[in-house]
C-alpha positions as CSV (number, residue, x, y, z in Angstrom):
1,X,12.4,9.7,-16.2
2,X,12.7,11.0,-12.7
3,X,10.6,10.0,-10.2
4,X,9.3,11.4,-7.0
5,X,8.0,8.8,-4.7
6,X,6.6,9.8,-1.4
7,X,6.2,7.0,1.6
8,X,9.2,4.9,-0.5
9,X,10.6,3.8,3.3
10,X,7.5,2.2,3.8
11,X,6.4,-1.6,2.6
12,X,4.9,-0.9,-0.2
13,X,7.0,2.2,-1.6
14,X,10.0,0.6,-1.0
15,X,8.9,-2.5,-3.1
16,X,8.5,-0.5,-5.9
17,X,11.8,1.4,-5.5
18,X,13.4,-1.9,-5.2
19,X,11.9,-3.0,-8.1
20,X,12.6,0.3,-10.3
21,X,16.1,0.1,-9.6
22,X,16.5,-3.6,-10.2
23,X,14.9,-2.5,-13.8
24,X,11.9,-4.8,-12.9
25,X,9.2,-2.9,-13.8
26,X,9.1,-2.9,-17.4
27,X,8.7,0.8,-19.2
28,X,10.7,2.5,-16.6
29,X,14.2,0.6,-17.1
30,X,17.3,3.4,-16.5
31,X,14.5,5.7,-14.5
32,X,15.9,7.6,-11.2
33,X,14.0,7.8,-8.3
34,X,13.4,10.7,-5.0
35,X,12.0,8.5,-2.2
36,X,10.3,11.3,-0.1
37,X,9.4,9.9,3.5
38,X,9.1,11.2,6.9
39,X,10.5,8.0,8.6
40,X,7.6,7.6,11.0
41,X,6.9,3.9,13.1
42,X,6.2,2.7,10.0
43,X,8.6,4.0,7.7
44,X,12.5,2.5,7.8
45,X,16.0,3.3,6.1
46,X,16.1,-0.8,6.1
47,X,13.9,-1.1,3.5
48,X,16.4,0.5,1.1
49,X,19.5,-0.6,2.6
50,X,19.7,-2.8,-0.7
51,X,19.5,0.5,-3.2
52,X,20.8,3.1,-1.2
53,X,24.5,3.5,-2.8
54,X,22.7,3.5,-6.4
55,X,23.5,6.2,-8.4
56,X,20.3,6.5,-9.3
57,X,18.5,7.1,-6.3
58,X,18.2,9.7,-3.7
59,X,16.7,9.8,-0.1
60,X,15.1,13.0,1.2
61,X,14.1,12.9,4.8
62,X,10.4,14.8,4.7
63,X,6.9,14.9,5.4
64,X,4.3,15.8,2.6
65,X,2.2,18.1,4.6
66,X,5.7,20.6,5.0
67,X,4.9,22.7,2.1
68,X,8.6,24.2,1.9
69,X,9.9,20.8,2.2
70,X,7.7,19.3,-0.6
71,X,8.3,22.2,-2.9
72,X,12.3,22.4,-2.0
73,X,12.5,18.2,-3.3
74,X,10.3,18.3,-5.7
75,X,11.4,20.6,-8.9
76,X,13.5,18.5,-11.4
77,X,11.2,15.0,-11.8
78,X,8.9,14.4,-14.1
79,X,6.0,12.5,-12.1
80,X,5.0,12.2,-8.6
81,X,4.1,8.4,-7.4
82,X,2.4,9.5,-4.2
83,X,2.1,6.2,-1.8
84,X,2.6,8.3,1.7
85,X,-0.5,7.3,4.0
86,X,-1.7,6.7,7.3
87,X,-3.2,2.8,6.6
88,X,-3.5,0.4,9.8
89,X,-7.6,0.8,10.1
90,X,-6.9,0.0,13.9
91,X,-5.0,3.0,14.6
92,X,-7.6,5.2,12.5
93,X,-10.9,3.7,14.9
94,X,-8.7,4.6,18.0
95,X,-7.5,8.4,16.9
96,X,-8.4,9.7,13.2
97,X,-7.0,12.9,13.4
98,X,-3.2,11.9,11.8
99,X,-4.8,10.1,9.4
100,X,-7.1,13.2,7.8
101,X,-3.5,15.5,8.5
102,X,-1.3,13.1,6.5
103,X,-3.9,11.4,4.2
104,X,-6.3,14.4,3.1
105,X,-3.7,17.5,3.5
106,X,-0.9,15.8,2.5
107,X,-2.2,14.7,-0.5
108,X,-3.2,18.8,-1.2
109,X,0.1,19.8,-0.4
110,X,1.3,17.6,-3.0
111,X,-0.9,18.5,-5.6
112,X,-0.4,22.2,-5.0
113,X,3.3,22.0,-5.5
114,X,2.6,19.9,-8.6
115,X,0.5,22.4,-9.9
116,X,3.3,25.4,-8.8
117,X,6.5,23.6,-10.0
118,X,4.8,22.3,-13.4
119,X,4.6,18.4,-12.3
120,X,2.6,17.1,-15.1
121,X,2.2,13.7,-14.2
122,X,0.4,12.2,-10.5
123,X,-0.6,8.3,-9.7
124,X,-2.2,7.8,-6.3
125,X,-1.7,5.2,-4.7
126,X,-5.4,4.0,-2.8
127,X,-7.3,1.4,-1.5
128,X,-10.1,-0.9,-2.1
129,X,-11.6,-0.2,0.9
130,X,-12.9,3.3,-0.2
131,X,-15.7,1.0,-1.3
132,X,-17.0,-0.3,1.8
133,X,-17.9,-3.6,1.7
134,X,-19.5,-6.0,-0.9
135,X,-21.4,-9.3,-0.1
136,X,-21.3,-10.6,-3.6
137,X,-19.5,-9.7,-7.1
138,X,-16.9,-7.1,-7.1
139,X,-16.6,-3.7,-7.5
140,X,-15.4,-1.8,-10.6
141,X,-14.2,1.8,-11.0
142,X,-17.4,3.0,-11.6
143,X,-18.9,2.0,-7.6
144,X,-19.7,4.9,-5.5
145,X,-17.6,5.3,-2.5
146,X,-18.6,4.2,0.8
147,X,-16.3,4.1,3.0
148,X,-16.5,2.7,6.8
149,X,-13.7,3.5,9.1
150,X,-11.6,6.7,9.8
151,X,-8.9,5.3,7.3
152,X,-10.9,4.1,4.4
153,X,-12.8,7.8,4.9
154,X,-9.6,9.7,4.4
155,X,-8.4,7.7,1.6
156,X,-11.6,8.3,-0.3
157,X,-11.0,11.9,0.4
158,X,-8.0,12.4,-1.1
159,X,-9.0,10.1,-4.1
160,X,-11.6,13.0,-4.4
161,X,-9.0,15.7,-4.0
162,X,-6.8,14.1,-6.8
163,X,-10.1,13.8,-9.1
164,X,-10.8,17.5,-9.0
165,X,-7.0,18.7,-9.7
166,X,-7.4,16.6,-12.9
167,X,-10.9,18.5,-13.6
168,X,-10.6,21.5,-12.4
169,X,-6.9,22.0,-13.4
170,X,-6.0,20.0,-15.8
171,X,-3.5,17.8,-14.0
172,X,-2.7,14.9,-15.5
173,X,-3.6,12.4,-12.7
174,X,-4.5,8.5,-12.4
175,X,-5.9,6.5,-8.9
176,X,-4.8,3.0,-8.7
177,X,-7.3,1.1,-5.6
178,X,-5.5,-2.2,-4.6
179,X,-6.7,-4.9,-2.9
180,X,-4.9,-6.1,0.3
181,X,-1.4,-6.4,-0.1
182,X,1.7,-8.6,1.1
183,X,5.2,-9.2,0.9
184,X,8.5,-8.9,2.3
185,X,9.1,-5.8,4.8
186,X,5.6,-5.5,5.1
187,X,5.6,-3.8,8.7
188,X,4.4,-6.0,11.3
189,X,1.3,-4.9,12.6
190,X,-0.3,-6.1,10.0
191,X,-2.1,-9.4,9.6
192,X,0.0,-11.9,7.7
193,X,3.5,-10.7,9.0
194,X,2.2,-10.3,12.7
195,X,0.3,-13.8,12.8
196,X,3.7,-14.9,11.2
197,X,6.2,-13.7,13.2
198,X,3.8,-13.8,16.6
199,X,3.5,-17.5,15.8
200,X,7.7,-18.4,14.7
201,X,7.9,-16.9,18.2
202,X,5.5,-19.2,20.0
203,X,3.0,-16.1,20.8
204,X,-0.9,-16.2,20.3
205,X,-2.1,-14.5,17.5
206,X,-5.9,-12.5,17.4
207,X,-8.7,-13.6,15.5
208,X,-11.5,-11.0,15.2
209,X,-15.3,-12.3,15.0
210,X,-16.2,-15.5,13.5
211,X,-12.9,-15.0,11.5
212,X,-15.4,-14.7,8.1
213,X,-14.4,-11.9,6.8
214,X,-12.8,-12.2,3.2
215,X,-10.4,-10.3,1.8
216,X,-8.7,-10.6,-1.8
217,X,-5.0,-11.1,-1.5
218,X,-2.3,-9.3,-3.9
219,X,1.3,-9.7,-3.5
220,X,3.2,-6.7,-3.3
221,X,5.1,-7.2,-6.9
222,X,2.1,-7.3,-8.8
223,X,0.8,-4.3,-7.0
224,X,4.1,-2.4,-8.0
225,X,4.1,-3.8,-11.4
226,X,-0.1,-2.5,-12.1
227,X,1.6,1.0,-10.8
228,X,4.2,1.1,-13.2
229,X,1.7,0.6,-15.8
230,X,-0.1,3.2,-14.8
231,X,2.3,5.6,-14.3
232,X,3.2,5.0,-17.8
233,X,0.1,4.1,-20.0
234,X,-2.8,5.3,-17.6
235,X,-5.5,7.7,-18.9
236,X,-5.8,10.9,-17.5
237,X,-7.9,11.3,-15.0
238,X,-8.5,7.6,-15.0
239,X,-9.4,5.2,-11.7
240,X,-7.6,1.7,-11.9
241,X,-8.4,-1.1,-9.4
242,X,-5.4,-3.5,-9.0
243,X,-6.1,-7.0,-7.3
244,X,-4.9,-10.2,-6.9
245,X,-7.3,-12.6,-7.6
246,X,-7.1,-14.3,-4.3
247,X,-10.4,-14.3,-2.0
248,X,-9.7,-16.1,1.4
249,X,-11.7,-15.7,4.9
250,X,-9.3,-14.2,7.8
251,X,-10.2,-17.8,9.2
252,X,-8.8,-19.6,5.8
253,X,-6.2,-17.3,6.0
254,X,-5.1,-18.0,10.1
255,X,-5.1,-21.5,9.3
256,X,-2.6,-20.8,6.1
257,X,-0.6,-19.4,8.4
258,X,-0.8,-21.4,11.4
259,X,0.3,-24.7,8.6
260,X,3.2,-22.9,7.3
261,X,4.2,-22.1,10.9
262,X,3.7,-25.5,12.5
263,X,1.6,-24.6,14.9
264,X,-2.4,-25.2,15.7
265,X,-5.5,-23.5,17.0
266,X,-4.5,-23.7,20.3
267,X,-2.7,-20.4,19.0
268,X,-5.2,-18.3,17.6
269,X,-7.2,-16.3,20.7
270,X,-10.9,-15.3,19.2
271,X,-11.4,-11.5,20.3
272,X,-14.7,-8.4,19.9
273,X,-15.0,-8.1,16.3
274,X,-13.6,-4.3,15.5
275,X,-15.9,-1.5,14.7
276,X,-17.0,-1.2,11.2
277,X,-15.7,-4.1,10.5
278,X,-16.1,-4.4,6.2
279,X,-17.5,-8.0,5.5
280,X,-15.9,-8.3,2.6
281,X,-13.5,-6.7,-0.4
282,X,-13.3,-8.1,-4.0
283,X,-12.2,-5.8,-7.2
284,X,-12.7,-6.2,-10.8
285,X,-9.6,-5.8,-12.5
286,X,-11.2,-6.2,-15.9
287,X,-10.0,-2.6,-17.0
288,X,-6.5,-2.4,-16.2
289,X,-5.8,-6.0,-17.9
290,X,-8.0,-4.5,-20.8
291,X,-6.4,-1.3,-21.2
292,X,-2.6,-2.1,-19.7
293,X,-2.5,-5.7,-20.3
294,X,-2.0,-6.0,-15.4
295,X,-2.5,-9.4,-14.7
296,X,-1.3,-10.9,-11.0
297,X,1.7,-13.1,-12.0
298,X,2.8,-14.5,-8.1
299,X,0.3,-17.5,-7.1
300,X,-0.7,-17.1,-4.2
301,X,1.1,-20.5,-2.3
302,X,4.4,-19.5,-3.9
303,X,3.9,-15.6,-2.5
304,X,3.1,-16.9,0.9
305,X,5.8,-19.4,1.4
306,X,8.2,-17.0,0.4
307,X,7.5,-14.3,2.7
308,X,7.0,-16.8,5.9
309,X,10.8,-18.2,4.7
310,X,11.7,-14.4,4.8
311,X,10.5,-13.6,8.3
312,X,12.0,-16.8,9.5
313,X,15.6,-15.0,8.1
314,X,15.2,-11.6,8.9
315,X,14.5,-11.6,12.5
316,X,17.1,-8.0,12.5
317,X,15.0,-6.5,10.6
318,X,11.3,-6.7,12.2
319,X,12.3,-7.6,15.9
320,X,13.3,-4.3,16.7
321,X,10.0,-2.8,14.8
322,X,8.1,-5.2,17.0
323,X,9.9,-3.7,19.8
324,X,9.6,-0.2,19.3
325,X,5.9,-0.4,18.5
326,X,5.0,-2.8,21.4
327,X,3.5,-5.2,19.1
């Protein structure tokens, strides 16, 4: 199998390459791999400095909204694994517009030339957060979306787009919605690894609100390993959420963080709650573990101390993406 993976430079795309070469995600041992990214802030060669003399995998420097550049990569693989997104809700409340270009018309472009070149096979890669916000249970595939910032609206957008190639045309699609990720090269202007590396530096870290929020935490090897599964047993057409099983406040989570960093609340500077805030995510993953047999393997202690040990090593790799972002 040949596979065409958009946004594999970024944190969660390059997990999975990592993985798929490694032969770590189990169905798609020997399978070769297109990583398809247009290297924005977010997006580094690093994250596949580990695979990149492998025989079996290929880089393509390209953006998925150039329809001659999609369609000039793409013929020759058998699926497209389509993680390329605009995703930091911050930068969505302050200017939306990239994010409806890349996440909404991007995700056309690619399902046009799948259509065109006879790509068969399409698993997109989306968020919990199309869902808005839930104060008790969780949500199954079934909710209706409701999403509440810029981001979250232009996720459920393409989610819609992918939906109606598979109806309309026939395209052989899947949706996987995860729940919030983390890991190694997870790019720091994110929660965990900017609390992390903010407080191995001696720097305060933000707190929005009364720090209640809740969020359900999944490391980044399960997500990859529920996306294989997809990709390779997944029902056309099908939604599949993918979580963790690991509900924690932001406050439960800063002081997590502030423990494994040795520091205190002396730290953590309280600031204005951001707009549209979502109170709380939690999926039910009782479908995917019914039907594909996903269930979270990394407990959530072990995950955690991993990746602080990581940051503490691999100051070369996110000081200069601190840098150039002005994090």
């Amino acid at each position: 199998m040949k596979l065409f993976v958009t946004g594999g430079a970024g944190f969660i795309g390059s997990n999975f390459a990592r993985m798929l070469l490694a032969d770590r995600l189990p169905g798609l041992e020997g399978a070769e791999i297109t990583v398809f990214d247009a290297l924005t802030y977010s997006g580094t060669l690093t994250n596949l400095e580990s695979v990149k003399d492998s025989a079996r995998f290929t880089f393509v420097h390209g953006d998925i909204r150039d329809d001659s550049a999609v369609k000039r990569a793409l013929p020759g693989h058998d699926a497209i694994v389509h993680f390329a997104a605009e995703s930091h809700v911050d930068r969505s409340v302050s200017n939306s517009r990239i994010f409806v270009d890349t996440n909404v018309l991007g995700t056309q472009t690619l399902l046009d030339a799948a259509l065109e070149l006879g790509i068969t096979r399409f698993v997109h890669v989306s968020t919990d957060e199309v869902y808005g916000s839930i104060d008790e249970g969780s949500w199954d595939e079934n909710e209706p979306l409701l999403p509440n910032s810029p981001y979250s609206a232009s996720k459920a957008g393409s989610d819609l787009l992918v939906r109606s190639y598979h109806v309309t045309h026939g395209l052989n699609t899947s949706i996987t919605r995860c729940s919030n990720n983390y890991g190694i090269h997870h790019f720091p202007e994110k929660v965990i690894p900017l609390f992390v590396t903010n407080l191995l530096d001696g720097k305060h870290v933000p707190l929005y609100g009364d720090g209640a929020n809740v969020r359900d935490w999944l490391h980044v090897d399960d997500h990859c390993r529920g996306i294989a599964a997809v990709l390779i047993g997944g029902r056309p057409g099908e939604i599949y959420n993918i979580g963790g099983g690991t509900e924690l406040s932001n406050r439960e989570l800063t002081e997590l963080l502030l423990e494994a960093t040795g520091r205190d609340w002396s730290f953590v500077d309280k600031v204005a709650d951001r707009k549209g805030h979502d109170r709380r995510y939690s999926v039910d993953i009782g479908k995917i573990h019914k039907e594909l047999g996903y269930t979270p393997q990394v407990a959530f202690a072990e995950g955690l101390a991993d990746v602080v040990q990581w940051y503490r090593d691999n100051r070369w790799w996110w000081e200069p993406l601190k840098e150039r972002a002005a994090l």
